[in-house]
C-alpha positions as a Python dict, from the first residue, in 0.01 Angstrom:
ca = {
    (1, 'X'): (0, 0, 0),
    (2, 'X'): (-208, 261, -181),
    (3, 'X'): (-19, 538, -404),
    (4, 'X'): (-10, 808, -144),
    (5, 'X'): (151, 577, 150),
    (6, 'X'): (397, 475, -104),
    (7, 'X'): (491, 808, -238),
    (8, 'X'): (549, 904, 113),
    (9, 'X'): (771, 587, 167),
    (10, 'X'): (970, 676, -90),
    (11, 'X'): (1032, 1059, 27),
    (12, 'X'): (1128, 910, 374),
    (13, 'X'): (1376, 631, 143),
    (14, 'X'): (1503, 945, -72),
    (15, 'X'): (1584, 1134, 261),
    (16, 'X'): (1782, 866, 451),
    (17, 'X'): (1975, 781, 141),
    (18, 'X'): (2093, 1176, 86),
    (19, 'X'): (2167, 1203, 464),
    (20, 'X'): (2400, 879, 435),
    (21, 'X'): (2559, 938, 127),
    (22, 'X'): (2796, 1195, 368),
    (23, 'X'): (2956, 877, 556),
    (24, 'X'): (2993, 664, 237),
    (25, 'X'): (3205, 1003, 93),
    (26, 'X'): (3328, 938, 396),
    (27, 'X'): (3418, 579, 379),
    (28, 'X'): (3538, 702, 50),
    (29, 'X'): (3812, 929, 81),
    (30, 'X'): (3931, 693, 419),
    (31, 'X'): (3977, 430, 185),
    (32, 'X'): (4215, 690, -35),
    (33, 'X'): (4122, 688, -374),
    (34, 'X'): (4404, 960, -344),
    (35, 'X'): (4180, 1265, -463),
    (36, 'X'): (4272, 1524, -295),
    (37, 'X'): (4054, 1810, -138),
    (38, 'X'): (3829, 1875, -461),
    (39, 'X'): (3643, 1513, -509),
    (40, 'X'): (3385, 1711, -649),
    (41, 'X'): (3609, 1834, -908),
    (42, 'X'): (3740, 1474, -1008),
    (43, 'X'): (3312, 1356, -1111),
    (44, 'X'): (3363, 1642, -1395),
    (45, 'X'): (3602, 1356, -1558),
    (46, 'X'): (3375, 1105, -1585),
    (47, 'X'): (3158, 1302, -1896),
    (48, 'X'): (3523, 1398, -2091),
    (49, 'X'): (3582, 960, -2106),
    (50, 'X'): (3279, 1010, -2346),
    (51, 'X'): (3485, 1285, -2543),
    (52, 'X'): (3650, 1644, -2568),
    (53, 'X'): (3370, 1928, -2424),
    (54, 'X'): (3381, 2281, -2399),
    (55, 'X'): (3365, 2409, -2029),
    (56, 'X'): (3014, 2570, -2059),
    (57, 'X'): (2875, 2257, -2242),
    (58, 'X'): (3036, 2057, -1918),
    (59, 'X'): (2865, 2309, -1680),
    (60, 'X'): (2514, 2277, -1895),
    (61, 'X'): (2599, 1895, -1828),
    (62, 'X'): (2663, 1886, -1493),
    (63, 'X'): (2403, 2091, -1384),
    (64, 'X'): (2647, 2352, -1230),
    (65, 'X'): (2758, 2727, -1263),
    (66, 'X'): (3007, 2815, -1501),
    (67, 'X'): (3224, 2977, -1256),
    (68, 'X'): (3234, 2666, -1023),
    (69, 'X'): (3348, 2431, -1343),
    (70, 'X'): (3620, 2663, -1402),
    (71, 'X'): (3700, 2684, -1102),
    (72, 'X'): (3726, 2292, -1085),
    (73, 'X'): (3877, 2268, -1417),
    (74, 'X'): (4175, 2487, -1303),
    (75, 'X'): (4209, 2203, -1034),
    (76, 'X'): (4190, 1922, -1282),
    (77, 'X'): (4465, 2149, -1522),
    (78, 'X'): (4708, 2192, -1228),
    (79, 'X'): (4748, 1833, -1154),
    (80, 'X'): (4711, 1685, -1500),
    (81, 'X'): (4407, 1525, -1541),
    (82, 'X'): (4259, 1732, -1791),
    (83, 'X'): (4395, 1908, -2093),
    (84, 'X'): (4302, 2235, -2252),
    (85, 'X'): (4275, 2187, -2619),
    (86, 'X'): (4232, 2400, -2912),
    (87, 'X'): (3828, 2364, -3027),
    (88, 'X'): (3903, 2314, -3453),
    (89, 'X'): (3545, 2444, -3492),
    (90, 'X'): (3646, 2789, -3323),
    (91, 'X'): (3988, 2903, -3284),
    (92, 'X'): (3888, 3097, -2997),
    (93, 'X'): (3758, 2856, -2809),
    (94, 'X'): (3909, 2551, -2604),
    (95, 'X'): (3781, 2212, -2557),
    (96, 'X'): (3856, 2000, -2218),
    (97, 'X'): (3991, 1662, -2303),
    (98, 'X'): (4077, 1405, -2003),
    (99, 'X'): (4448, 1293, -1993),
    (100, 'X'): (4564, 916, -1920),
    (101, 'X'): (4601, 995, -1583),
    (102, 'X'): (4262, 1127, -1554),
    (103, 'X'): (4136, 796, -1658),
    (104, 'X'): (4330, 625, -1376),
    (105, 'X'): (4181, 814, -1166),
    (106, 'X'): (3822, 722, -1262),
    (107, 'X'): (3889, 380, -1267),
    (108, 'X'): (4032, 413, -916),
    (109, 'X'): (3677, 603, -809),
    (110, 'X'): (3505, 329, -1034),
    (111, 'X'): (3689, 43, -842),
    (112, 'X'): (3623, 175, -504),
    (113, 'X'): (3277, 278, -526),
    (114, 'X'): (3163, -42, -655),
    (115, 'X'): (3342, -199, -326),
    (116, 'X'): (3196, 37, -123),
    (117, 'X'): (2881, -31, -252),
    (118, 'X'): (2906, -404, -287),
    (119, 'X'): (2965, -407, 84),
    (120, 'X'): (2623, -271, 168),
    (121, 'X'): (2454, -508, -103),
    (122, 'X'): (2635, -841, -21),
    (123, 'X'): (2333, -1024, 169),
    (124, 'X'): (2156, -938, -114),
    (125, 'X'): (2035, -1201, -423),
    (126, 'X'): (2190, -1118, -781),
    (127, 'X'): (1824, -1103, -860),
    (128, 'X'): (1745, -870, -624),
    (129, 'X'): (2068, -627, -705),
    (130, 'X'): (1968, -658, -1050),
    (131, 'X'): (1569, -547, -998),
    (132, 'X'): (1696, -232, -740),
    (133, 'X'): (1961, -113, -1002),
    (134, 'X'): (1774, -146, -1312),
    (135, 'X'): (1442, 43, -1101),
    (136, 'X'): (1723, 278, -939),
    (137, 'X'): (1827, 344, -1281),
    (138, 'X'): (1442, 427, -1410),
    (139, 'X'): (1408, 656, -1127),
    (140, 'X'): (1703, 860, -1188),
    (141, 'X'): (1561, 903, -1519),
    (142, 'X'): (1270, 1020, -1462),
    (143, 'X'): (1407, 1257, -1213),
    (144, 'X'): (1653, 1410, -1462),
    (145, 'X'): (1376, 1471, -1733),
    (146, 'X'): (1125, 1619, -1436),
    (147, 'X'): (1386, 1790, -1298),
    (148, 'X'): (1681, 1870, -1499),
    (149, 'X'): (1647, 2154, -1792),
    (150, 'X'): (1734, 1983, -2172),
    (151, 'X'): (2076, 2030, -2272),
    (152, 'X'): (2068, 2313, -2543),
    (153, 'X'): (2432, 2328, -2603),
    (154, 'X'): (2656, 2483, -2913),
    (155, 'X'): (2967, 2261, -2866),
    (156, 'X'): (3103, 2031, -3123),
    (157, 'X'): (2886, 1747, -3216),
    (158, 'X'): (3017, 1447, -3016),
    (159, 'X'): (2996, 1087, -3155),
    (160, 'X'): (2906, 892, -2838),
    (161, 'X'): (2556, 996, -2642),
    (162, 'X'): (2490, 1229, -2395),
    (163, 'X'): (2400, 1111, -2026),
    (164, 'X'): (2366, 1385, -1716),
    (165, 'X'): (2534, 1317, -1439),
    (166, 'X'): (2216, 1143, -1280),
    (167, 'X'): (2256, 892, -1522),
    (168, 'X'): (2610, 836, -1492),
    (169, 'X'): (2609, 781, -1168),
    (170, 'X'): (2291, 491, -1216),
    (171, 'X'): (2497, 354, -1485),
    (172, 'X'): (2363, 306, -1822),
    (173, 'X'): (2034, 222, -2005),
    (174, 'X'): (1923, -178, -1934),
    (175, 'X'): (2034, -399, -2183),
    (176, 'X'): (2331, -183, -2271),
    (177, 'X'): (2716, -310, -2243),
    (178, 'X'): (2861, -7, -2142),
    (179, 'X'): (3018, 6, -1813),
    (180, 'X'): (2874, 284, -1517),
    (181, 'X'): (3114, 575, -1472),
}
């Protein structure tokens, strides 16, 4: 297949797998991680496993409008899953920190979406899984650094690295140990 026929293959690929991620979020919340209303708010915990973040560094990292994370964040706040904490490097400031029972919950979304997703991969060959996740991985990559704007953030330096969401959600680097949020 010649460059062109394949770039269009994968445009056609890319638009079939955004129209049926709505029935797997379906499948998800059917098979009750017990979210609630705001899943959207509950992928904001995944980044705070990796540490404390202050809610505009957490917007810059999710890719999303300020007002939306705070709106989200209220959420998270309200039912315990996040914790406002006092930023040492500014005293007027507040860093979001996830709470035990935030980490429940992501391993709850972590435990159903790999069955959901092992469901739809189970005729395939471990070699095969591996080759599409690692690739998956590379593309999701290179769409966050076409795409996505560098982080330029002010927050307190964190110890562990900094993925985007696109990342997170491919899992990490090849050859690393860490597990996918």
């Amino acid at each position: 297949m010649n460059r062109a026929a394949a770039e269009e293959q994968l445009a056609t690929e890319m638009s079939t797998l955004l129209r049926l991620i709505h029935p797997l979020k379906a499948a998800a919340a059917r098979d009750g991680a017990g979210l609630g209303p705001d899943r959207s708010a509950m992928l904001l915990l995944f980044p705070l496993i990796e540490g404390p973040q202050r809610p505009g560094a957490l917007a810059e990292l999710c890719h999303t409008d300020p007002s939306t994370i705070s709106r989200q964040v209220a959420e998270l706040v309200r039912r315990e899953l996040v914790r406002r904490e006092p930023d040492p490097s500014d005293g007027r400031a507040s860093l979001l920190a996830i709470t035990d029972a935030g980490r429940e919950v992501c391993e709850r979304v972590r435990t159903l979406r790999r069955g959901l997703l092992a469901a739809a991969v189970s005729g395939w060959t471990d070699a095969e899984l591996d080759t599409f996740a690692g690739l998956l991985g590379r593309f999701n990559g290179a769409l966050g650094t076409a795409y996505c704007p560098p982080l330029t953030r002010t927050a307190p330096t964190r110890t562990a690295p900094t993925r985007t969401l696109t990342t997170i959600a491919a899992g990490p680097p090849a050859g690393t140990e860490q597990e996918p949020a």
